[in-house]
DSSP file (Angstrom, degrees, kcal/mol; ACC not computed):
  #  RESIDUE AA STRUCTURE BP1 BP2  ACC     N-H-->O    O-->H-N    N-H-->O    O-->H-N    TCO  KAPPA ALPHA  PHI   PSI    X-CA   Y-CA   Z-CA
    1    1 A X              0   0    0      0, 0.0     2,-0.2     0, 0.0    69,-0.1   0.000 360.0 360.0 360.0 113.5  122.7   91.0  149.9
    2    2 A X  E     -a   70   0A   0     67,-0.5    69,-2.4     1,-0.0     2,-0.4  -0.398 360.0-159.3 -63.1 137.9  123.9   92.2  146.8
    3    3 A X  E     +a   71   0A   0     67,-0.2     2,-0.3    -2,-0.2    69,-0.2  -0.973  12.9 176.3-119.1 122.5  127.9   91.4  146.4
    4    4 A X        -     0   0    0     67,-3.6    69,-0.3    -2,-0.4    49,-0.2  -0.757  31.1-134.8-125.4-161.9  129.9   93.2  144.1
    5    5 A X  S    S+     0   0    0     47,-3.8    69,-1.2     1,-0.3    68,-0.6   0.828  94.4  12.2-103.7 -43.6  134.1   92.6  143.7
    6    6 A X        -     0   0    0     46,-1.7    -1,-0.3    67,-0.2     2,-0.2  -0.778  62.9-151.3-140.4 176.3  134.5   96.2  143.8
    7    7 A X        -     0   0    0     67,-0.2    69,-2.7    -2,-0.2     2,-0.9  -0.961  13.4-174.6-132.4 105.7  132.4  100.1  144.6
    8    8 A X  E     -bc  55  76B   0     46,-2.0    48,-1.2    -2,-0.2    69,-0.2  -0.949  15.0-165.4-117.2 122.9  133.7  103.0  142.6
    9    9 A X  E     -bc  56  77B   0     67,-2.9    69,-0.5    -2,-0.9     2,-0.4  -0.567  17.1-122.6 -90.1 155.3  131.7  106.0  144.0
   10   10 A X  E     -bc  57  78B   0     46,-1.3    48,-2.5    67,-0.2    69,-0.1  -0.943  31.6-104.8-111.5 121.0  131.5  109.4  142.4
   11   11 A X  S    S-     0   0    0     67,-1.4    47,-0.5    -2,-0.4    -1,-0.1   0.066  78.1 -34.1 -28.2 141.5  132.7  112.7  144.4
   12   12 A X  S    S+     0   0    0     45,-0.1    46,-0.7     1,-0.1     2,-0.5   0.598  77.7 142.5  43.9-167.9  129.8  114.9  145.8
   13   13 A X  E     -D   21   0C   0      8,-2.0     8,-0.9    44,-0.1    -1,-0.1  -0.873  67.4  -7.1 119.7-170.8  126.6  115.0  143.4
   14   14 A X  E    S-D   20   0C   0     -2,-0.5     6,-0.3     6,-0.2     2,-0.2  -0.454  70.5-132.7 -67.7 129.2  123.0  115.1  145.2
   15   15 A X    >   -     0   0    0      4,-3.5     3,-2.0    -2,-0.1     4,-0.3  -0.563  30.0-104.4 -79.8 154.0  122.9  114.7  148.7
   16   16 A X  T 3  S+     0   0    0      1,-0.3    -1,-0.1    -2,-0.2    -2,-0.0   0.951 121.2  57.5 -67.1 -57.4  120.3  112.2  150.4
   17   17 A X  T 3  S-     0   0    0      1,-0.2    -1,-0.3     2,-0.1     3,-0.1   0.727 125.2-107.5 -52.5 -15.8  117.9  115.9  151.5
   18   18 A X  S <  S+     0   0    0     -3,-2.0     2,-0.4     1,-0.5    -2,-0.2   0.795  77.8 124.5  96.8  20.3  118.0  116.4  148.0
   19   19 A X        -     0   0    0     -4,-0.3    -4,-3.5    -6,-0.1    -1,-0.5  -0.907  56.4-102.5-130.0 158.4  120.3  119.2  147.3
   20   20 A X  E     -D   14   0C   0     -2,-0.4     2,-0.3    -6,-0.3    -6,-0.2  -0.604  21.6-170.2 -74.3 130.8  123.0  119.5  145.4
   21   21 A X  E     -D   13   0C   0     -8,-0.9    -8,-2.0    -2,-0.3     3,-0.1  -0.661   4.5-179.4-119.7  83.8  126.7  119.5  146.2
   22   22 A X        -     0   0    0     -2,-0.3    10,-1.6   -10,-0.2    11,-0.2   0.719  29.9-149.4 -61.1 -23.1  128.8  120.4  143.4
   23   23 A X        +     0   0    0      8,-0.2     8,-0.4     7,-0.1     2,-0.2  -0.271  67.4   6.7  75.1-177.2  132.3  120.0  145.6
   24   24 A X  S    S-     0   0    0     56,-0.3     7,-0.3     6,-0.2    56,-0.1  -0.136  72.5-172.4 -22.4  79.4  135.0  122.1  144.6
   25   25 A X        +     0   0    0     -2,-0.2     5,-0.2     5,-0.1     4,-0.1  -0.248   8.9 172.8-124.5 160.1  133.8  124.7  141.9
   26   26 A X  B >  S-E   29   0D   0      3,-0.7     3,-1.0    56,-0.1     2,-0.8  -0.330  72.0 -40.0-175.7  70.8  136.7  127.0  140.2
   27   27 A X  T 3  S-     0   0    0      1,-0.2    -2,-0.1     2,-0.1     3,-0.0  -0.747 129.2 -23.1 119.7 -93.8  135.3  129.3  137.1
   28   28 A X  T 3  S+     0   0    0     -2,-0.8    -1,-0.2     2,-0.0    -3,-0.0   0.499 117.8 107.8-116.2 -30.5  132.6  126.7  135.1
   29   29 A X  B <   -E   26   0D   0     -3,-1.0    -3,-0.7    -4,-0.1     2,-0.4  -0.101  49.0-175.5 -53.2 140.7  134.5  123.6  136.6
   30   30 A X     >  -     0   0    0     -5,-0.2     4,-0.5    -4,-0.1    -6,-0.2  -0.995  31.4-128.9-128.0 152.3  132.7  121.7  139.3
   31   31 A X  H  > S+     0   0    0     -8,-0.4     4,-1.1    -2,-0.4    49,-0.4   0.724 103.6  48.5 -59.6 -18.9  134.2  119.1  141.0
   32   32 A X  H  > S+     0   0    0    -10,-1.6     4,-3.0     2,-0.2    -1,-0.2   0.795 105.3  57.4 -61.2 -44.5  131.2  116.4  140.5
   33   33 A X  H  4 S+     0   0    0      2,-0.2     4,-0.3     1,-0.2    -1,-0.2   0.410 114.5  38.8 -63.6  -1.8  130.8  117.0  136.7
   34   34 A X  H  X S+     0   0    0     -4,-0.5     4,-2.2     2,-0.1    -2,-0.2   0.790 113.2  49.2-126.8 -40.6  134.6  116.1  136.0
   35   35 A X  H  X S+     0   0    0     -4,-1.1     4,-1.8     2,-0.2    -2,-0.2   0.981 113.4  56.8-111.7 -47.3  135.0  112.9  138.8
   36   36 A X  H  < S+     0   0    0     -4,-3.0    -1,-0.2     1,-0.2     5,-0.2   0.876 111.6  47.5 -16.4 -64.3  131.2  111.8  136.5
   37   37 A X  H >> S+     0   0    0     -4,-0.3     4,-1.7     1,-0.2     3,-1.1   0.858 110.8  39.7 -30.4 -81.8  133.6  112.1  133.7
   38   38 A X  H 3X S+     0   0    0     -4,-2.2     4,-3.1     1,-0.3     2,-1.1   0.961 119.6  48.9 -68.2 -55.9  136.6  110.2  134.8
   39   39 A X  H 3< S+     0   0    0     -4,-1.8    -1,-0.3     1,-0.2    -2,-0.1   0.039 115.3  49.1 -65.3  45.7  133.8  106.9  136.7
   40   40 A X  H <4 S+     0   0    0     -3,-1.1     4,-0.5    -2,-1.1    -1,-0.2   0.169 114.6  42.5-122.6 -41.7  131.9  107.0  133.3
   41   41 A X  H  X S+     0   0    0     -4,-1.7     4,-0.7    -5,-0.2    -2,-0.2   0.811 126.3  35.1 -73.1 -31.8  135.4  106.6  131.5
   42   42 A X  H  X S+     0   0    0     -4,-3.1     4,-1.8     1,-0.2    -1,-0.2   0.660  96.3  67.7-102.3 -25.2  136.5  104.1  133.9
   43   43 A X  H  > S+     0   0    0     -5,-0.4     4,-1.4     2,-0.2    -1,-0.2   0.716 103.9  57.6 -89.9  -4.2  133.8  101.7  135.3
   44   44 A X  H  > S+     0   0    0     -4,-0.5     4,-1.8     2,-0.2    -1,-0.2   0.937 108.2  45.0 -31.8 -76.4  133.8  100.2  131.4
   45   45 A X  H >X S+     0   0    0     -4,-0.7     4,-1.4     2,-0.2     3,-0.8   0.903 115.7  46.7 -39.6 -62.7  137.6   99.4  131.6
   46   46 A X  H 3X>S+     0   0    0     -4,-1.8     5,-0.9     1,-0.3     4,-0.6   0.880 110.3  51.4 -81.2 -44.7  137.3   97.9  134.8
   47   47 A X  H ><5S+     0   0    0     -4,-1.4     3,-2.9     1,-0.2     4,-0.4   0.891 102.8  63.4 -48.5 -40.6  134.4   96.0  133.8
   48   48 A X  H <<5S+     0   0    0     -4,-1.8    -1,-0.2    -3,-0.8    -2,-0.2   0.964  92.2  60.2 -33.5 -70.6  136.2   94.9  131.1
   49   49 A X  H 3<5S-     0   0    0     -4,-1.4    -1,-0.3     1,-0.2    -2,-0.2   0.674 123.7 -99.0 -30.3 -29.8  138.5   93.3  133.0
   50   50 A X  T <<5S+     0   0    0     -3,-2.9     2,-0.4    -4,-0.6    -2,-0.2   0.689  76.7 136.8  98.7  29.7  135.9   91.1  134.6
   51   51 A X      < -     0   0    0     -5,-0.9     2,-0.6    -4,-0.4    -1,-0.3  -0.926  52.2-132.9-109.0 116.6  135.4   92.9  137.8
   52   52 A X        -     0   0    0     -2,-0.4   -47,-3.8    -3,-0.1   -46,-1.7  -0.533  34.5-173.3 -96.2 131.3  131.8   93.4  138.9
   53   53 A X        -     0   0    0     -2,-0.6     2,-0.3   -48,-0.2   -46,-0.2  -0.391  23.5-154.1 -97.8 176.4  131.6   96.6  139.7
   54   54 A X        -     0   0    0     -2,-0.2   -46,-2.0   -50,-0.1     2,-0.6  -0.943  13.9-155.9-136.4 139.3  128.8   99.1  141.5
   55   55 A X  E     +b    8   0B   0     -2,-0.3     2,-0.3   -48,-0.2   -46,-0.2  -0.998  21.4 168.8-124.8 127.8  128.9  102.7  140.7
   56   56 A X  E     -b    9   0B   0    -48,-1.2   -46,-1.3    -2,-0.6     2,-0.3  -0.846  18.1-129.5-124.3 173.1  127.4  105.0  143.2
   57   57 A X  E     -b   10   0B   0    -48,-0.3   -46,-0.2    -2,-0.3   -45,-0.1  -0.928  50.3  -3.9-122.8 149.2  127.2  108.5  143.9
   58   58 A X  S    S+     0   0    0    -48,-2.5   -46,-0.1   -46,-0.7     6,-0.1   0.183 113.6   7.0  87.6 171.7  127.7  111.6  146.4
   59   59 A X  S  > S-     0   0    0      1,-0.1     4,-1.5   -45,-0.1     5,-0.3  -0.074  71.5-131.8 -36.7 144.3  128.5  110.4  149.9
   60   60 A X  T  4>S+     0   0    0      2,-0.2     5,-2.2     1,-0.2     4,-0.4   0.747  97.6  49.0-101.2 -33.0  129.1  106.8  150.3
   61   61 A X  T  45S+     0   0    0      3,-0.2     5,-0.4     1,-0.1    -1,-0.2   0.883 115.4  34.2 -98.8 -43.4  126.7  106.3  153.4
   62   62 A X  T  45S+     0   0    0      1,-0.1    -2,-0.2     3,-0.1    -1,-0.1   0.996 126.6  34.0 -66.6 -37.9  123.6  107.9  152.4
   63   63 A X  T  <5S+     0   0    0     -4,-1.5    -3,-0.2    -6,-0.1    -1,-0.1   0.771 129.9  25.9 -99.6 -10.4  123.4  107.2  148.9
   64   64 A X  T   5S+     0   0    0     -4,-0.4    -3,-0.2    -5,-0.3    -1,-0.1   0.836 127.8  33.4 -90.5 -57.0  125.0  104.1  148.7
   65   65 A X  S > <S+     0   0    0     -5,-2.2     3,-2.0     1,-0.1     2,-1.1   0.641  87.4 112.3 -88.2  -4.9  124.6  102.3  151.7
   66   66 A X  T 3  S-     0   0    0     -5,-0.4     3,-0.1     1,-0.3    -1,-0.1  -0.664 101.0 -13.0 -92.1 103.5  120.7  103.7  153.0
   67   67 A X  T 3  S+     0   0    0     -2,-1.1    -1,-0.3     1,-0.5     2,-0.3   0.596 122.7  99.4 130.1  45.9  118.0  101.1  153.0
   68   68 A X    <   -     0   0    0     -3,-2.0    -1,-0.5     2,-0.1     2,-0.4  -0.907  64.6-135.7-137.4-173.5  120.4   98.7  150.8
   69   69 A X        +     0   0    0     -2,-0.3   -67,-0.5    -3,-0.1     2,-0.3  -0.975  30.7 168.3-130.7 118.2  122.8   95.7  151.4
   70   70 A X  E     -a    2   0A   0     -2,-0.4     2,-0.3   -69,-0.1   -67,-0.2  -0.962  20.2-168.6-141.9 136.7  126.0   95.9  149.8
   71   71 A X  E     +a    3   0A   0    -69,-2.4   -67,-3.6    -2,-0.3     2,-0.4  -0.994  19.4 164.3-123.2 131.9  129.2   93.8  150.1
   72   72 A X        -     0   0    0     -2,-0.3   -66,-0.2   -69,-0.2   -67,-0.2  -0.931  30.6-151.0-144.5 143.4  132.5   95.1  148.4
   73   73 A X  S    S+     0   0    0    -68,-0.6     2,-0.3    -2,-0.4   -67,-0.2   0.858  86.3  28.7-105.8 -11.0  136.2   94.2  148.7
   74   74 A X        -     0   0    0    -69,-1.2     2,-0.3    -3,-0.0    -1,-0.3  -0.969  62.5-159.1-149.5-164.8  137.2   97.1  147.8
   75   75 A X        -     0   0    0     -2,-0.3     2,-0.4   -69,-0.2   -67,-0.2  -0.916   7.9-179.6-148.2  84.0  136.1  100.6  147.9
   76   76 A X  E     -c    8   0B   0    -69,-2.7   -67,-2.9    -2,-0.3     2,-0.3  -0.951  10.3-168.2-156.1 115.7  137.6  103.4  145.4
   77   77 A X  E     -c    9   0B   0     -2,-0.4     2,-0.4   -69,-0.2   -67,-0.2  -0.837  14.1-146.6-109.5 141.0  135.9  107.3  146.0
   78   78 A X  E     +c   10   0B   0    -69,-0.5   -67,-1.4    -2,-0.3     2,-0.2  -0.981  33.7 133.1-115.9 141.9  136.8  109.9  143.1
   79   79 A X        -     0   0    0     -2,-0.4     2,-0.5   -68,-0.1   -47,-0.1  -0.818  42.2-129.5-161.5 155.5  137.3  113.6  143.7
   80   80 A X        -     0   0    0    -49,-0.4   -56,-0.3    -2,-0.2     2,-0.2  -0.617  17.4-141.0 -98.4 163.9  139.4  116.3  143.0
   81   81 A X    >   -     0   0    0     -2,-0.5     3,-0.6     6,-0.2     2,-0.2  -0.510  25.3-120.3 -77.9 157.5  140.8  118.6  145.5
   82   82 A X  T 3  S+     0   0    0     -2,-0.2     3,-0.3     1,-0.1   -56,-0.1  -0.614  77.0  83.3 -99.3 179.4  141.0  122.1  144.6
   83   83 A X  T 3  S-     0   0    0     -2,-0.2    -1,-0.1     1,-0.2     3,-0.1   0.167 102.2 -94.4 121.8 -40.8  144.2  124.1  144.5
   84   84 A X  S <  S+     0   0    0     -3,-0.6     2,-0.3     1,-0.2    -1,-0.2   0.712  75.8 165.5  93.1  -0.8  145.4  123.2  141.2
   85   85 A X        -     0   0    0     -3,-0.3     2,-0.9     2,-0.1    -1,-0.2  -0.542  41.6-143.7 -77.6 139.1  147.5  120.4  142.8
   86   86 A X        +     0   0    0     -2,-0.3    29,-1.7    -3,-0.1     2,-0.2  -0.635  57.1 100.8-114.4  71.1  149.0  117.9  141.5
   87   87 A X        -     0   0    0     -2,-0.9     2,-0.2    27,-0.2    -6,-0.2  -0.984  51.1-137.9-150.3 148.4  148.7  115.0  143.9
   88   88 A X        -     0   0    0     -2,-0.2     2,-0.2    -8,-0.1    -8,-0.0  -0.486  17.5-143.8-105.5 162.7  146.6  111.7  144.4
   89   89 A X        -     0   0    0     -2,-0.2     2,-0.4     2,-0.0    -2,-0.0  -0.947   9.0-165.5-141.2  98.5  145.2  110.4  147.9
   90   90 A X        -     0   0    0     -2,-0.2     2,-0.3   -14,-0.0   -14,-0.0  -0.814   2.9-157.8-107.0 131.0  145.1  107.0  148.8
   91   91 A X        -     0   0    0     -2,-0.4     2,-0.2    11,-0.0    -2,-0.0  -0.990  14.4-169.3-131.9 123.2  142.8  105.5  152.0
   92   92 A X        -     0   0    0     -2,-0.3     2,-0.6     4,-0.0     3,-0.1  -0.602  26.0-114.9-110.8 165.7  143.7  102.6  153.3
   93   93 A X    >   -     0   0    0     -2,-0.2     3,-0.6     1,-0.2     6,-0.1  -0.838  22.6-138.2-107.9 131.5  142.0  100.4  155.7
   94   94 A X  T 3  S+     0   0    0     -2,-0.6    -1,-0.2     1,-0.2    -2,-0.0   0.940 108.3  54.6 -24.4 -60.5  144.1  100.0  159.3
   95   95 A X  T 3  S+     0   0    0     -3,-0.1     2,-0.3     2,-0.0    -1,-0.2   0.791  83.3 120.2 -66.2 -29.0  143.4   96.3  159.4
   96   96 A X    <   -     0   0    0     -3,-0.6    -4,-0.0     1,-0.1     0, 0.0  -0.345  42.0-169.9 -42.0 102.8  145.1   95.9  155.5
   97   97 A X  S    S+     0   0    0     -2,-0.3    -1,-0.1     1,-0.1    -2,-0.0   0.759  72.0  18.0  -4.8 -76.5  147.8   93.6  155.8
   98   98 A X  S    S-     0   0    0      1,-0.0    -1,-0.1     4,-0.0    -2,-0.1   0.808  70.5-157.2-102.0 -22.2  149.7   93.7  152.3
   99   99 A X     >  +     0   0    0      1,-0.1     4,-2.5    -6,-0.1     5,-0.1   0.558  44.9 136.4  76.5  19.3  148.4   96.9  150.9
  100  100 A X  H  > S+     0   0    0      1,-0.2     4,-1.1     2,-0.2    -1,-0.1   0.722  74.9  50.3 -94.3  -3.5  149.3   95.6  146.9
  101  101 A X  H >> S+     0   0    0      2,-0.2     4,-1.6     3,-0.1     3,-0.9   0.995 113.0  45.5 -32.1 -78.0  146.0   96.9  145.6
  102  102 A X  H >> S+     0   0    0      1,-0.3     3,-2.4     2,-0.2     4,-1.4   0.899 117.0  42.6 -40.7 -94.7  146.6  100.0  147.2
  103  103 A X  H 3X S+     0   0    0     -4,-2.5     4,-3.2     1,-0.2    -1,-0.3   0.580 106.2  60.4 -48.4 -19.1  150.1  100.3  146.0
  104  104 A X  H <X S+     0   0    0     -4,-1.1     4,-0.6    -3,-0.9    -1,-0.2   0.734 106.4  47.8 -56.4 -50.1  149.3   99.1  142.7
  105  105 A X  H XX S+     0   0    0     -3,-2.4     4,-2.7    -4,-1.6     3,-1.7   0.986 106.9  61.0 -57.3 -59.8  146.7  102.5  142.3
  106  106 A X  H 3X S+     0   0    0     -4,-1.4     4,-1.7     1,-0.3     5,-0.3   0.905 108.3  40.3 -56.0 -79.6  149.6  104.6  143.6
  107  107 A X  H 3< S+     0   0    0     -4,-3.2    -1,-0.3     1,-0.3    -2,-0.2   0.709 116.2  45.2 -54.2 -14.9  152.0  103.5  140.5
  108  108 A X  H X< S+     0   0    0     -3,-1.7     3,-1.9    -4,-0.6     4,-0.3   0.956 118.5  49.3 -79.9 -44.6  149.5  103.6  137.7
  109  109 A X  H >< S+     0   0    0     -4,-2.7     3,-0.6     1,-0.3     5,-0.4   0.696 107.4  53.4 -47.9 -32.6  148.5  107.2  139.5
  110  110 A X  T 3< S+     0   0    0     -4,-1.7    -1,-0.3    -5,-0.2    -2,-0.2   0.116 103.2  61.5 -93.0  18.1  152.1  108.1  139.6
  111  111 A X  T <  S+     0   0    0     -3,-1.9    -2,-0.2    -5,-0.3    -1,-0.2   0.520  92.7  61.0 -64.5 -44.3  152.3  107.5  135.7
  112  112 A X  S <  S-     0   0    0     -3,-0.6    -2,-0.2    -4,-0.3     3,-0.1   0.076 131.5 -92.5-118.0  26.1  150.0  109.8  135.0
  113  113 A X  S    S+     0   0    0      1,-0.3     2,-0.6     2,-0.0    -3,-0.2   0.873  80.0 138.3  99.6  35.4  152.3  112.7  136.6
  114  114 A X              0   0    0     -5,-0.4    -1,-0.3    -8,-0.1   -27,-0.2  -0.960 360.0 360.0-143.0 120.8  150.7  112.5  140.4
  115  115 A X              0   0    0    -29,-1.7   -28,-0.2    -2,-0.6    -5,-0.1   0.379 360.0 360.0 -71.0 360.0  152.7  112.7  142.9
């Protein structure tokens, strides 16, 4: 079983049948090509840090988790919403206890002007 400390997944992207799912599209943008962006900008820094990471794509249970073994402690999915909004979305697990990860995301997120 492969172990890592953390999973940061990338939004939409090829589906397990083999087709594409760009996720939210508006003009040229699609939502997959930009949340690439931001986990190619990001799993570096975090690695940095000393956190072994896994970067996966597209839906978390076909492409990640079918025919493999993975253990993660946490879990961190990127996409944007469409809409033009300017708010972050945070999923927490029931059973989470202290949540300071979780809140931790919220304040750098609310830093960078996201509500």
């Amino acid at each position: 079983m492969a172990k890592y400390d953390a999973c940061l997944n990338i939004g939409h992207g090829n589906k397990y049948d083999g087709t594409y799912d760009p996720g939210a599209c508006y003009g040229n943008y699609q939502e997959h090509l930009i949340a690439t962006q931001i986990v190619e900008n990001a799993a570096p820094k975090i690695r940095a840090k000393g956190i072994n990471l896994h970067v996966g794509e597209q839906n978390y249970s076909n492409n990640i988790l079918s025919g493999n073994t993975y253990a993660y402690n946490y879990a961190m999915s990127v996409h944007l919403n469409a809409g033009g909004g300017k708010r972050a979305e945070i999923w927490c697990p029931c059973k989470d206890n202290w949540l300071d990860i979780e809140f931790y995301v919220l304040t750098e997120l609310s830093k960078l002007g996201l509500n």
